[in-house]
C-alpha positions in Angstrom: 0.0 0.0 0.0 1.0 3.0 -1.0 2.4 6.1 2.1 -0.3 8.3 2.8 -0.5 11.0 0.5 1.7 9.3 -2.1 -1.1 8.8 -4.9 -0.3 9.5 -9.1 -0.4 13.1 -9.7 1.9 16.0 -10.4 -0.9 18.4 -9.8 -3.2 19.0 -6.7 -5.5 21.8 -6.8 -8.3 20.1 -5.7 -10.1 16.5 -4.6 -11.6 16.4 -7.9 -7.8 17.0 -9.8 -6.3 14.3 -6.8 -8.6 11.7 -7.4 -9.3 11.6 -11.1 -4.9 12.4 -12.0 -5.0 8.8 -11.2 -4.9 7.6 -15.2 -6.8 4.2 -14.1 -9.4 6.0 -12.5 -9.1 8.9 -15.6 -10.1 6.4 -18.0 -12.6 4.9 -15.9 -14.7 8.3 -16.2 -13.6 8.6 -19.7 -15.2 5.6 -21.0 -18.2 6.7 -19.3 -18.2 10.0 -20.6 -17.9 9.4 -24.1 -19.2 5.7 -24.5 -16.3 3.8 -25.0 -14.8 0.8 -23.5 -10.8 1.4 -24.1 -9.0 -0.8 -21.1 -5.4 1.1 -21.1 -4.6 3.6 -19.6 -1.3 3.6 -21.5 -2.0 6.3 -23.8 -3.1 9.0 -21.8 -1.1 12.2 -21.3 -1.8 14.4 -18.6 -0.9 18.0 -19.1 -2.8 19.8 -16.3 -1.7 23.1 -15.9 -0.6 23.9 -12.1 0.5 26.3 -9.8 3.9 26.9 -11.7 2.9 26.9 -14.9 -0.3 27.8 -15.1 -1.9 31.0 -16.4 -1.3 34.0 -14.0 -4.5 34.3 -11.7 -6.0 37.8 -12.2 -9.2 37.2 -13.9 -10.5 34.4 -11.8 -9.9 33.7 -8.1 -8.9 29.9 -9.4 -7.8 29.9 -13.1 -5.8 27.1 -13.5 -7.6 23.8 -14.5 -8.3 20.5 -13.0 -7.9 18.2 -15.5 -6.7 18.3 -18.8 -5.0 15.2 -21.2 -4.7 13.6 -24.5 -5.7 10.0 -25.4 -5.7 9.6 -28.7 -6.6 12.2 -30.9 -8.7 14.0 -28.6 -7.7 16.8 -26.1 -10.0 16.7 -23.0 -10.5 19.3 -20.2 -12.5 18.2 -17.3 -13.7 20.6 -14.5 -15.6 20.2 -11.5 -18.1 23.2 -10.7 -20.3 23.6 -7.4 -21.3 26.6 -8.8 -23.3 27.6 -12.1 -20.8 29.7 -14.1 -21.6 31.3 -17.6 -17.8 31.8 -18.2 -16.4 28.5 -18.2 -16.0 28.9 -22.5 -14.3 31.6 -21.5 -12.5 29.7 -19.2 -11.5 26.8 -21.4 -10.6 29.4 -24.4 -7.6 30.5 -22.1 -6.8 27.1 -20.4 -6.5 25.6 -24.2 -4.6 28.5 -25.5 -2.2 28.0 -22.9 -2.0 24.2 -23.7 -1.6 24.2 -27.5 1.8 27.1 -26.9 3.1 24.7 -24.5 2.5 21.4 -26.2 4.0 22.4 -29.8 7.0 24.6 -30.7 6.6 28.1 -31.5 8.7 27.5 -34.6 6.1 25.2 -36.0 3.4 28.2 -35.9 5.2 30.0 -38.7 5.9 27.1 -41.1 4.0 26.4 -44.5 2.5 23.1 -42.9 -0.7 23.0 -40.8 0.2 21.7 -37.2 -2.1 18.8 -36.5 -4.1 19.2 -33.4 -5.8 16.8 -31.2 -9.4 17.6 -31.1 -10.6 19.1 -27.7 -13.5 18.6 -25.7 -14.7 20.5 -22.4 -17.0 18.8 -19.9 -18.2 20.1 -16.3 -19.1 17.9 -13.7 -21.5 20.0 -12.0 -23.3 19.4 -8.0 -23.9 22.6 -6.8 -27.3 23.5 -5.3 -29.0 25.2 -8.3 -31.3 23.3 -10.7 -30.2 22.7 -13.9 -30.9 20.0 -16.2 -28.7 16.4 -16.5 -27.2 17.9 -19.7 -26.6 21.3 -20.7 -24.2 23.2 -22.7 -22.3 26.9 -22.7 -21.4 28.5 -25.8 -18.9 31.6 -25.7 -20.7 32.7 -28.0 -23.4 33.4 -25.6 -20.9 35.5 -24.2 -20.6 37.8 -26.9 -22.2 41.5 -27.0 -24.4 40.6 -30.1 -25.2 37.4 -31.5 -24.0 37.3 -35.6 -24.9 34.1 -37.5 -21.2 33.8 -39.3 -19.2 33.1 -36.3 -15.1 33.0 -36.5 -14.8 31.9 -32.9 -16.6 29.2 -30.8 -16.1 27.1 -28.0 -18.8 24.7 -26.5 -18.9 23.5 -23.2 -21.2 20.6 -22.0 -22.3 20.3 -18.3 -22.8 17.4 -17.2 -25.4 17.1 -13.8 -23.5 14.6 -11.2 -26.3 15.5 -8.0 -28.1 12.3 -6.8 -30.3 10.7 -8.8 -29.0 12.9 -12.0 -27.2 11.1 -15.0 -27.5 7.7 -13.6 -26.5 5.8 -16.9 -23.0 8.4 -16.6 -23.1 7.6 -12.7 -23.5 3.7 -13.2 -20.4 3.7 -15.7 -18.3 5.4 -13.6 -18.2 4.3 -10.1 -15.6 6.6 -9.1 -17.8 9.6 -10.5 -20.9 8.4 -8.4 -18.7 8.2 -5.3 -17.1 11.7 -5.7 -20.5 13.0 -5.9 -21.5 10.7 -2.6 -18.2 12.6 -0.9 -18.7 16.2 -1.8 -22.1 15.9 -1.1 -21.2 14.9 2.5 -18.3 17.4 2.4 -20.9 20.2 2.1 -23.6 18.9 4.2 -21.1 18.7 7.3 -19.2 21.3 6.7 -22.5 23.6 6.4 -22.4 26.3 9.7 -18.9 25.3 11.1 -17.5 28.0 11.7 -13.8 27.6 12.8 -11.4 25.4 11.2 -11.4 22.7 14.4 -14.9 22.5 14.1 -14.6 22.1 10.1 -11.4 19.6 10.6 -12.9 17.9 12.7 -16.4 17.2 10.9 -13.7 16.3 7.8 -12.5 13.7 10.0 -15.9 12.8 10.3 -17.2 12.7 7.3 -13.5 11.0 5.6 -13.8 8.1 8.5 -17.9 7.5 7.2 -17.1 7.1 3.8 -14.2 4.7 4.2 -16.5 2.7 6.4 -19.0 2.6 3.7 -17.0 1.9 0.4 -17.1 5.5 -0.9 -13.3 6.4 -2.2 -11.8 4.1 0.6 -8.7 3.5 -1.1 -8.0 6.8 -2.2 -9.3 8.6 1.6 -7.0 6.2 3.3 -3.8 7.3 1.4 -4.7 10.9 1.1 -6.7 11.6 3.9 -5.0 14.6 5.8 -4.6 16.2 2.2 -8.7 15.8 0.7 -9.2 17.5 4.6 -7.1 20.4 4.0 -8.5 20.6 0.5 -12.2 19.9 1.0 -12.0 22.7 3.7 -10.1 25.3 1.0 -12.5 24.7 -2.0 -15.5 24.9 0.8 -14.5 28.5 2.0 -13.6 29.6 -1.0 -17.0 29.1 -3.1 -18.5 30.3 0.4 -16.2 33.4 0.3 -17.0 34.3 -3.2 -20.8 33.6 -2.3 -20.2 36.2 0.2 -18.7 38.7 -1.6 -21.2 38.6 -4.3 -24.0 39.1 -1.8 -22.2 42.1 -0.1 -22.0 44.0 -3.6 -18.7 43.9 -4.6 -19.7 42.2 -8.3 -22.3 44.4 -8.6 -20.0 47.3 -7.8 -17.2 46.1 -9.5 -19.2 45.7 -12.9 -20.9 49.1 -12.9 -18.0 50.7 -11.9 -19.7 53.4 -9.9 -18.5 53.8 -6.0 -21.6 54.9 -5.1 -23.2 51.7 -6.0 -20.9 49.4 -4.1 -23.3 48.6 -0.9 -20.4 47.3 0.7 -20.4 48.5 4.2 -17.2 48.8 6.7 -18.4 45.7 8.7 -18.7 43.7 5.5 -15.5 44.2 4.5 -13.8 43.4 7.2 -15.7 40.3 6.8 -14.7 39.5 3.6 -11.4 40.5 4.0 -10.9 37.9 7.2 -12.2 35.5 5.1 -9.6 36.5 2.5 -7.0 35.8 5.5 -8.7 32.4 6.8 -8.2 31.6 2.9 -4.7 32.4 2.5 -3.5 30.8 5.5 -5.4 27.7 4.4 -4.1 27.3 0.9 -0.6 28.3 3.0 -0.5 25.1 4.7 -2.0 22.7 1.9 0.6 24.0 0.0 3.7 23.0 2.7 1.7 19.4 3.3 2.1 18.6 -0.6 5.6 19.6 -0.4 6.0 17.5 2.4 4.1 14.4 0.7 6.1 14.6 -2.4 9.3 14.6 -0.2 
C-alpha cells in the first residue's frame, strides 16, 4: 500500500484533480463520458496546468484547470463546478490556448504546414445546489455582445449534472464519479455552519472516516486523507467566500463601476477581507503538506 499522501499526480489543486490524475481511474470516467470501452490507460497524457505553470490568476480567483490530457486524438479538459458559471468557455478558451503554446514549438506556428491538433473537448461535472438540467451546454458565443450568424470563434462547453439521482446511466459507468459526488455531497452537508477550522477539521475527520467505512473512495481517503481534509475545507471557504462577496455588492459594484453603488459597508469588508485571511493561510498550509508528501 501506498504512504499516505503518495497517490499519481503532479498536480493538486483540488479533490476532484487528486482523485481523477489517477490515469486508471481517468479512463474509468472517460469511458463513461464518451461511450467507449478502451481498457489502457497507457495512452493517456496528462498535461494539467498547475500552480507553476499555469496562467497567471488575475481574472479568476482559481484559473488554473483541474484536468486536462490527451488520449488519442482527442484533447479533454474536465472541471468540477459547485457553482453555475456562464464563463467556463471563456475559461477553457484560455486554459487551451495555454496548452496548444506549450505542447508544440513556436517555430512550427510560422511554417508552410498545418500543425495537427488533437481535437478538444470541455466537460463540467457539476453538483452545486441550483437546478439545472442532466445535460446542458455553454457557448462563448453566448458571451458575446451581439449574437452574428457567421461566427469566426466558438467554444462549447457541456455540463454534465453529477447531483443524486442525475445522469444515472454516466453515474453507473463510472463508479468513481458516483462516489465523488456521494463525498462532496457529505463534504458540504457537514461542513455547512462550522464555523472555525477545528470545528470544520474535525467534521472532515468525520465525514472521511464515514465514507471509508461505507466503500465510498476508501482506497483513495485512506492514502490521502489529511490532504482531501485540507482541500475539501479550501474549496468549501472559497466558493463560500466568493458567495459572500457577491452578496455584499462587490460584483455588482465592480461591474458598474460606480463607487456609489458598491453597498459594501465597513463591517462587510472586514468580513470578507478575514475571510480573504482564513483563505490564505489555508491554501498556506496545503501547499507545505504537498511539499511534504512529495518529499
Amino acid at each position: 500500500m501506498k504512504a499516505e499522501g503518495q497517490f499519481n499526480n503532479e498536480y493538486r489543486s483540488s479533490v476532484f484533480a487528486g482523485l481523477f490524475s489517477d490515469k486508471e481511474r481517468l479512463l474509468e470516467l472517460s469511458n463513461a463520458v464518451n461511450g467507449t470501452d478502451y481498457t489502457s490507460a497507457e495512452g493517456i497524457e496528462i498535461n494539467t496546468l498547475n500552480d507553476e505553470n499555469g496562467i497567471p490568476s488575475g481574472i479568476f480567483l482559481k484559473i488554473k484547470n483541474d484536468i486536462s490530457f490527451v488520449f488519442g486524438s482527442y484533447l479533454d479538459f474536465y472541471e468540477h463546478q459547485s457553482t453555475v458559471c456562464g464563463n467556463m468557455p471563456l475559461r477553457m478558451l484560455f486554459y487551451i490556448s495555454e496548452l496548444f503554446q506549450r505542447m508544440y514549438e513556436r517555430k512550427l506556428f510560422y511554417r508552410k504546414k498545418p500543425v495537427e491538433l488533437p481535437v478538444p473537448r470541455f466537460y463540467v461535472f457539476y453538483n452545486g445546489s441550483e437546478e439545472i438540467p442532466d445535460r446542458m451546454e455553454y457557448k462563448l458565443s453566448d458571451q458575446y455582445k451581439i449574437k452574428v450568424e457567421d461566427l469566426a470563434l466558438e467554444l462549447k462547453v457541456t455540463v454534465l449534472n453529477i447531483n443524486a439521482g442525475r445522469n444515472r446511466e454516466l453515474m453507473e459507468k463510472s463508479g468513481q464519479l458516483r462516489e465523488y459526488s456521494e463525498f462532496v455531497y457529505r463534504t458540504y452537508t457537514a461542513l455547512n455552519g462550522k464555523k472555525t477550522t477545528v470545528e470544520k477539521q474535525e467534521a472532515m475527520r468525520h465525514v472521511i472516516d464515514e465514507c471509508i467505512k461505507d466503500g465510498i473512495l476508501t482506497e483513495f481517503l485512506m492514502e490521502n486523507g489529511r490532504w482531501v481534509m485540507m482541500s475539501s475545507i479550501l474549496e468549501y471557504d472559497e466558493q463560500a467566500h466568493m458567495e459572500a462577496v457577491h452578496e455584499d455588492g462587490y460584483d455588482e459594484g465592480y461591474d458598474k463601476g460606480r463607487a456609489e453603488e458598491q453597498k459594501v459597508t465597513e463591517k462587510e469588508r472586514a468580513r470578507a477581507e478575514a475571510a480573504e485571511q482564513e483563505l490564505r493561510e489555508l491554501r498556506k498550509k496545503l501547499q507545505e503538506l504537498n511539499v511534504r508528501l512529495d518529499s
